[in-house]
C-alpha positions, 0 to 999 in steps of 0.5 A: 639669413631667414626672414621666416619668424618676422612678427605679423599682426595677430601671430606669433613668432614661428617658422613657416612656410614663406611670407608675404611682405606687403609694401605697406609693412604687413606680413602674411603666412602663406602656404602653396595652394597646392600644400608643396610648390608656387605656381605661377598664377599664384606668384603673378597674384602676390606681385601683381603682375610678371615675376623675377626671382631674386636669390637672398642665399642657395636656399631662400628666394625672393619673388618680386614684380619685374617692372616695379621699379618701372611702373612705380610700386611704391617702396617695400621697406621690410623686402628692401631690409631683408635683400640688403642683409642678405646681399652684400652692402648696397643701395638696391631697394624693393618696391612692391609686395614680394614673396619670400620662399625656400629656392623648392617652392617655386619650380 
């Protein structure tokens, strides 16, 4: 499953990098600042606070904030979407902006 190629305000279709899905359903490209991998203060930047890696398959992870659920990040419908085809059929839902990412972005 790739989320790559979701439709974004004013973009095309293409492959790219990794993704931002915003809660309130915007998408953004994005690239590692330092053109190959995320770091931390990058990824603590996009979820707005601690971090938790969730596997959507061997190759592509989803980076979510860790205490969303708990401080009450309203819920991500696109993130939510794309964890559920990705997982086997379940109620979990995303809350919170999320990153989207090939597994070697993140080290």
């Amino acid at each position: 499953m790739a989320i790559y190629g979701l439709r974004t305000t004013n973009q095309k279709v293409s492959n790219i990098m990794a993704q931002i899905l915003y809660a309130s359903g915007d998408v953004k490209n994005v690239e590692p600042q330092n053109g190959t991998d995320f770091q931390l203060n990058e990824l603590k930047k996009i979820v707005g606070g601690y971090i938790e890696i969730v596997y959507l398959s061997d190759k592509q992870i989803m980076v979510v904030n860790e205490e969303g659920k708990l401080i009450g990040l309203p819920f991500n419908i696109l993130a939510t979407e794309a964890y559920r085809m990705a997982t086997q059929p379940n109620n979990e839902t995303i809350v919170g902006d999320v990153l989207i990412c090939d597994v070697g972005q993140v080290k």
